[in-house]
C-alpha positions in Angstrom: 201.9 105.4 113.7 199.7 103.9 116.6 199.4 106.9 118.5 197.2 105.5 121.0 199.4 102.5 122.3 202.4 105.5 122.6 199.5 107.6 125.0 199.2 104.2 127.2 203.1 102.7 127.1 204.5 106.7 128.3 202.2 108.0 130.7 198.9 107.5 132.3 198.0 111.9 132.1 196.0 111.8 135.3 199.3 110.7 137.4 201.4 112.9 135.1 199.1 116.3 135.9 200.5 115.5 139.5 203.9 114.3 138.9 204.9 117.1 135.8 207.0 119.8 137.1 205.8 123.1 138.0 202.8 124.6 135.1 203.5 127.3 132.7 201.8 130.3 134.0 198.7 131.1 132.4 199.0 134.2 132.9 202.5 135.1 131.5 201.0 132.7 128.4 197.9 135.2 128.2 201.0 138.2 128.7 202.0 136.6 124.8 198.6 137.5 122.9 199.6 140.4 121.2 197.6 140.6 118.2 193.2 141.0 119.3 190.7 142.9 117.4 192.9 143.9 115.0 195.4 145.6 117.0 198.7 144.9 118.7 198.0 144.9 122.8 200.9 144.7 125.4 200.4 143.3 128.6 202.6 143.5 131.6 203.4 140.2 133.8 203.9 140.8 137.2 206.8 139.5 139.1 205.5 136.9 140.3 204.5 135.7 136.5 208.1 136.1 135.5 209.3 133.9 138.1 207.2 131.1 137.3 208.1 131.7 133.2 211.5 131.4 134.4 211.0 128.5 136.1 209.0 127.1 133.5 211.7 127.0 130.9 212.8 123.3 131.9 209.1 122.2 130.6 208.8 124.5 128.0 206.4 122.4 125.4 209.5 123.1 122.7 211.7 121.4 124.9 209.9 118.1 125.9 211.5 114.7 124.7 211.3 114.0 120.6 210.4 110.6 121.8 207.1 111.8 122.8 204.5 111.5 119.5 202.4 115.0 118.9 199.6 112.9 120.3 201.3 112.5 123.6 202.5 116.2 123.7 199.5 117.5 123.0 197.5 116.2 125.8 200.2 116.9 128.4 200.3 120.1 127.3 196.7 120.7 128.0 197.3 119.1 131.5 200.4 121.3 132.2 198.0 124.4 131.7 195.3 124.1 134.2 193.1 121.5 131.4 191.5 118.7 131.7 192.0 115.4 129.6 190.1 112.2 130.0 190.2 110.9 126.2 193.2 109.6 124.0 194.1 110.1 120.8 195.0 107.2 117.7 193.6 105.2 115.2 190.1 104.9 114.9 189.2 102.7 112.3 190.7 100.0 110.3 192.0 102.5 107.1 194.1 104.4 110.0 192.1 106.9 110.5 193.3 109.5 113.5 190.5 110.2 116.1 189.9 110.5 120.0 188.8 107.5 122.4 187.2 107.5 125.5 189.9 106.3 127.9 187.3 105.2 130.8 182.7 104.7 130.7 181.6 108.0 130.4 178.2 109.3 132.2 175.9 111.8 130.7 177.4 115.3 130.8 180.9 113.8 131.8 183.9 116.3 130.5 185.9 114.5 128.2 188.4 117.6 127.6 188.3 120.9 129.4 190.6 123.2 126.9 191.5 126.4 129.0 190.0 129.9 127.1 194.2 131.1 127.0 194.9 127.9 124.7 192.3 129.2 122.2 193.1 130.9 118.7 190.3 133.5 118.5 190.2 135.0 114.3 187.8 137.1 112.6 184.4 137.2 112.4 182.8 133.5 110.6 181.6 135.4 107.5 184.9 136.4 106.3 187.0 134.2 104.2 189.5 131.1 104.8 192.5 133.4 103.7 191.6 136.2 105.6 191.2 133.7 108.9 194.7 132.4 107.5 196.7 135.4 106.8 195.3 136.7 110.7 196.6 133.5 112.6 200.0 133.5 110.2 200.2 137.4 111.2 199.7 136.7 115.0 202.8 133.4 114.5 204.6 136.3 112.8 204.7 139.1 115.4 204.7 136.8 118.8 207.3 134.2 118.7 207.2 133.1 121.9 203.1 132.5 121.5 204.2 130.9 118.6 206.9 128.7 120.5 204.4 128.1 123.5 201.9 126.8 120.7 204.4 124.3 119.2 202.4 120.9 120.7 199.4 122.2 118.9 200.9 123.1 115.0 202.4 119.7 115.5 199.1 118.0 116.3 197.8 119.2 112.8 198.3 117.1 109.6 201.3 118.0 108.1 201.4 119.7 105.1 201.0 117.7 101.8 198.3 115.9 103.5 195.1 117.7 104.5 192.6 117.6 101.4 190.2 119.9 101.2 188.7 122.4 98.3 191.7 124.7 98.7 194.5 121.9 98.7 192.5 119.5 95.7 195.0 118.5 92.8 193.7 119.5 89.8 194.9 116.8 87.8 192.6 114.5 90.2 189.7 116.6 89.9 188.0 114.7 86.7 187.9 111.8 89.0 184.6 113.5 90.8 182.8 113.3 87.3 181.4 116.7 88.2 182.5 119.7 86.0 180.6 122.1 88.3 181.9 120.7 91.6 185.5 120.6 89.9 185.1 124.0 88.8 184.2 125.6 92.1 187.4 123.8 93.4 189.6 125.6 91.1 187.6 128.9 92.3 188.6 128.8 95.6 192.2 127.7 94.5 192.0 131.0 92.6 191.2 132.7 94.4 193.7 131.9 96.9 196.7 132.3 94.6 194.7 135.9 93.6 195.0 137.3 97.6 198.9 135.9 97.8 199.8 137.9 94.7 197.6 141.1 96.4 195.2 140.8 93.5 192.5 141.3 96.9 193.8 144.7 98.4 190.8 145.0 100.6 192.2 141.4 102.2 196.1 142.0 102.0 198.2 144.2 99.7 201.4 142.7 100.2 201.4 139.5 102.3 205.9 139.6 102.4 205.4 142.7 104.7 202.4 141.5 106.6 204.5 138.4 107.5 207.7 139.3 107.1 208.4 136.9 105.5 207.9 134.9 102.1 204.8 132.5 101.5 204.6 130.3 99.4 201.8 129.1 97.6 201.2 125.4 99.2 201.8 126.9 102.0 199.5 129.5 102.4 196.8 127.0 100.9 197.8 124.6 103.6 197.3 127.0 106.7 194.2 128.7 104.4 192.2 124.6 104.5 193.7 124.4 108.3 191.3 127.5 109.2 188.4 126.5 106.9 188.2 122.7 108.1 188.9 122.7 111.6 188.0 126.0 113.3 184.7 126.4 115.1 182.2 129.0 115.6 181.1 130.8 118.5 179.1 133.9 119.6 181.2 136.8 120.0 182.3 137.0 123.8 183.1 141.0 123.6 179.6 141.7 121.2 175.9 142.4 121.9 174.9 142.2 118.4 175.2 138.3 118.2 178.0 138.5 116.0 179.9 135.1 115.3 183.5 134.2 115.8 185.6 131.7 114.3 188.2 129.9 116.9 190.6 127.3 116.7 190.6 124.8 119.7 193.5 122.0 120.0 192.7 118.7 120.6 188.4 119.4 120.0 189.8 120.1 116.4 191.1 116.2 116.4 187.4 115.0 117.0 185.7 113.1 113.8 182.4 113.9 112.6 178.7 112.3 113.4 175.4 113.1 112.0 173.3 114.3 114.5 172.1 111.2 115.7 175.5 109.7 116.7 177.3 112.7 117.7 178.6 111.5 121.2 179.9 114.4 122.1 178.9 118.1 122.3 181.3 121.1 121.9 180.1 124.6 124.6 182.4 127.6 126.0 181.6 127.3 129.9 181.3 130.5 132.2 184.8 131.0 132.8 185.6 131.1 128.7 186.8 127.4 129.0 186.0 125.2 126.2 184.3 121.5 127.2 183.7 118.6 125.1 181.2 116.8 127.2 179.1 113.4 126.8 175.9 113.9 125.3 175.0 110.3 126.2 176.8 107.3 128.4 179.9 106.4 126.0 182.1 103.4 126.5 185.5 102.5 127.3 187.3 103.1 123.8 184.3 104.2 122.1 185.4 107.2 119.6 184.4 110.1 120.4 182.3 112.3 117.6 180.6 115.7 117.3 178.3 117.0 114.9 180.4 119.7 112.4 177.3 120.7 110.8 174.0 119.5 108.6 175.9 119.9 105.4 178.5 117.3 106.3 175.8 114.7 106.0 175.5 114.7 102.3 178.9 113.4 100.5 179.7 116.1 98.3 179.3 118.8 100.5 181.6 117.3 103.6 184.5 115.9 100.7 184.5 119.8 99.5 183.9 121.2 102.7 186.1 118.6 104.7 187.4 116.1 102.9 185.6 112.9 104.1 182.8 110.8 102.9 180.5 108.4 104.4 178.9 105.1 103.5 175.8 105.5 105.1 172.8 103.1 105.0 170.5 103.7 103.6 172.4 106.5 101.8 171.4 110.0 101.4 171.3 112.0 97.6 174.2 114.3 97.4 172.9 117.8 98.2 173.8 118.5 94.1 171.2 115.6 93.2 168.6 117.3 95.4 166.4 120.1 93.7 168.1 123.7 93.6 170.9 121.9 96.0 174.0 123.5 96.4 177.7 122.8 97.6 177.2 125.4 100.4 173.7 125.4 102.0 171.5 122.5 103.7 169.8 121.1 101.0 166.1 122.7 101.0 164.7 118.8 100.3 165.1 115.7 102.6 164.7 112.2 102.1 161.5 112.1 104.1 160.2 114.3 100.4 160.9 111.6 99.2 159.0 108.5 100.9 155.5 108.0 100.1 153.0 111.0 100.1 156.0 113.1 100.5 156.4 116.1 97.8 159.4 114.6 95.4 157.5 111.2 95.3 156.5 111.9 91.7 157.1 110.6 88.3 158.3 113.2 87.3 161.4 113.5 89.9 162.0 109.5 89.3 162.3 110.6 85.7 165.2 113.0 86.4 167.1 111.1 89.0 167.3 108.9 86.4 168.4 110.8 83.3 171.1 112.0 86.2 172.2 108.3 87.0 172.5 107.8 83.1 174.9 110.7 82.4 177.7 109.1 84.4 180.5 107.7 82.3 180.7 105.4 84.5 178.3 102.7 85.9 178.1 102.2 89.9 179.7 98.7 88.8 182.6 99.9 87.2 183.5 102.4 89.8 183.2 99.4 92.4 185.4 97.3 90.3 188.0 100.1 89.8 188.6 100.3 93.5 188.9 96.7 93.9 191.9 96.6 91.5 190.1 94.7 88.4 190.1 95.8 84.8 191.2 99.3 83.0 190.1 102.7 82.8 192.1 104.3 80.2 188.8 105.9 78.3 187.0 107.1 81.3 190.6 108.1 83.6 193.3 109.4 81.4 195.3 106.8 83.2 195.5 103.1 83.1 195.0 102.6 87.3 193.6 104.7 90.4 196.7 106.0 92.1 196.7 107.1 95.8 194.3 107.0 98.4 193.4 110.2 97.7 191.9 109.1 94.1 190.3 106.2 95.5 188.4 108.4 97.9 187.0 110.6 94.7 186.0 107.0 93.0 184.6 105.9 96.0 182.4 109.1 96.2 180.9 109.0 92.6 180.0 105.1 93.2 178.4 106.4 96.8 176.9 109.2 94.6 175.4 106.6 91.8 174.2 104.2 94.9 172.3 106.8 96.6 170.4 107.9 92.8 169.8 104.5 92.7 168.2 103.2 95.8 166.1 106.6 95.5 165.2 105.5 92.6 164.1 102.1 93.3 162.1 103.5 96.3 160.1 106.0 93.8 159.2 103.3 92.1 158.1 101.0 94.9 155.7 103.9 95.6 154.6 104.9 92.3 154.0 101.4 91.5 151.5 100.9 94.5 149.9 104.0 93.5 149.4 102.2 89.9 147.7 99.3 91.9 145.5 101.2 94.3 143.6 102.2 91.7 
């Protein structure tokens, strides 16, 4: 679905902020949030606020045309509530990828999306786990319908179930595609895990989530909402603390941005004075440019952001996946860089050539093979348990091990480059 063209063909949103009928009140929508710091509030809406909830109802989000894409919703329900939008939403790339475009030339510090503080999903602390963040969000759906209705452009902005990929939605009968028992292993930890907390093995997290919710859960489904949290929310200082204490929130529409290394990240992510949320140009942009922010360092190597996040990039040159690194880990920024690893830098050594390449060796496949799987030629059966790659899905797990094998092997080329002028110095 070409979202994008849908955003130009139904509205242009700065005429429709004008033209839309009369705004939900934000305060009869921040009357709604019932569940914060762990205990149930009740606010009181004046008279006034009833009125205009009243006289809402004709553009309640829930009732807008099914013509309209989640796309289109989305960003005119941002405009209804006193936001800003100057970005649209669609296909980025050539493999269909979903993203957000500039709409106009943006300037230095230009707001691309101003998200009001009342559309925000505030969880728990950032420390706490992607089930606890899930089961708090599923609790707050379960006690406030009408929240729940008034957030209805947002839950249909996300991916729909079945198709985010992340650690805690992996099928396992994929995961010997990575050719990495550890990395595989840690998937089906978290997985564990997750079925553990549903069942109330983790009383300290939940001891029976059919009363929390009131409902039943199913398994999918809880992992679904449980990668929704751990992929897409953001971190911010705690407004109400002193202590520095960080939050995790969940902002529509800034979740939709794509990731860029810090050095093409276009676009930086800040809470403004009056709790807003801006996404704002960290250098001119152009018309249709896509718009990017930095996640974090660890989405730079590839098998930290495809367990993390479930992308990978084919970067040039390419960097060593953070496992390939010394004492790297799937969690942490990896403690060596690739500047270690240029000449006079600390990995530049024999013997670290030496064990990139006993690592490159115990692949089962070569960087060849994995190149010609994805292209369609020749068969696997051995190696795959299958006789074809099947899905894009799969293809993005080959495509990572080949990444994984180029990157060992240009490093390895570039130790011996080095070691080799060292041989002719002297």
């Amino acid at each position: 679905m070409n979202w994008r063209t849908n955003v130009r063909e139904f509205f242009n949103l700065r005429c429709f902020k004008v033209a839309m009928m009369r705004k939900l009140s934000l305060q009869v929508v921040a009357a709604l949030l019932v569940i914060s710091g762990g205990a149930q509030v009740a606010l009181s809406a004046t008279a006034d606020d009833q009125e205009h909830a009243e006289a809402s109802q004709a553009n309640n989000p829930g009732k807008m045309p099914n013509f309209w894409d989640p796309a289109t919703r989305l960003l005119m329900w941002i405009q209804q509530n006193e936001g800003l939008v100057d970005c649209e939403v669609g296909e980025v790339n050539a493999e269909g990828l979903r993203g957000v475009r500039a709409r106009r030339d943006m300037k230095l510090h230009q707001v691309a999306v101003k998200l009001p503080k009342v559309m925000a999903i505030t969880l728990k602390e950032w420390n706490v786990t992607s089930e606890e963040h899930a089961l708090w969000m599923l609790k707050k759906k379960a006690v406030n319908k009408d929240w729940d209705k008034i957030m209805g452009p947002y839950w249909a902005s996300l991916p729909p179930q079945g198709t985010i990929h992340t650690k805690e939605t992996y099928p396992r009968d994929s995961l010997d595609l990575l050719q990495d028992g550890s990395m595989a292993a840690f998937v089906r930890v978290h997985q564990d895990f997750t079925a553990n907390v549903l069942r109330g093995g983790k009383p300290h997290i939940v001891k029976n989530v059919k009363e929390e919710l009131e409902r039943d859960l199913s398994l999918d489904e809880f992992r679904y909402w449980t990668a929704v949290v751990s992929a897409y929310a953001f971190t911010f200082p705690d407004e109400a603390s002193d202590d520095g204490k960080q939050i995790r929130i969940m902002l529509p529409l800034l979740d939709l941005l794509n990731h860029g290394n810090e050095g093409e990240a276009n676009i930086g992510i800040m809470r403004d004075e009056d709790g807003s949320y801006l996404a704002y140009a960290k250098r001119p942009i152009k018309k249709g440019e896509e718009l990017v922010h930095a996640y974090n360092k660890v989405c730079e190597r590839n098998d930290q952001s495809l367990f993390h996040y479930g992308f990978i990039q084919d970067l040039d040159p390419p960097l060593l996946s953070a496992l390939d690194t010394p004492n790297g880990n799937l969690y942490d920024t990896a403690e060596y860089t690739e500047a270690d690893y240029e000449e006079g830098g600390s990995l530049a050594t024999a013997d670290e050539k030496k064990r990139l390449e006993e690592l490159l060796a115990s692949f089962p496949t070569t960087e060849a093979e994995d190149e010609k799987l994805l292209s369609g030629g020749g068969w696997m059966d051995k190696v795959l348990g299958k006789s074809k790659v099947e899905g894009e899905l799969e293809r993005m797990f080959v495509k990572f091990r080949m990444l994984r094998k180029k990157a060992l092997r240009v490093t390895i080329e570039k130790l011996a480059r080095i070691l080799e002028g060292d041989k002719a110095e002297l």
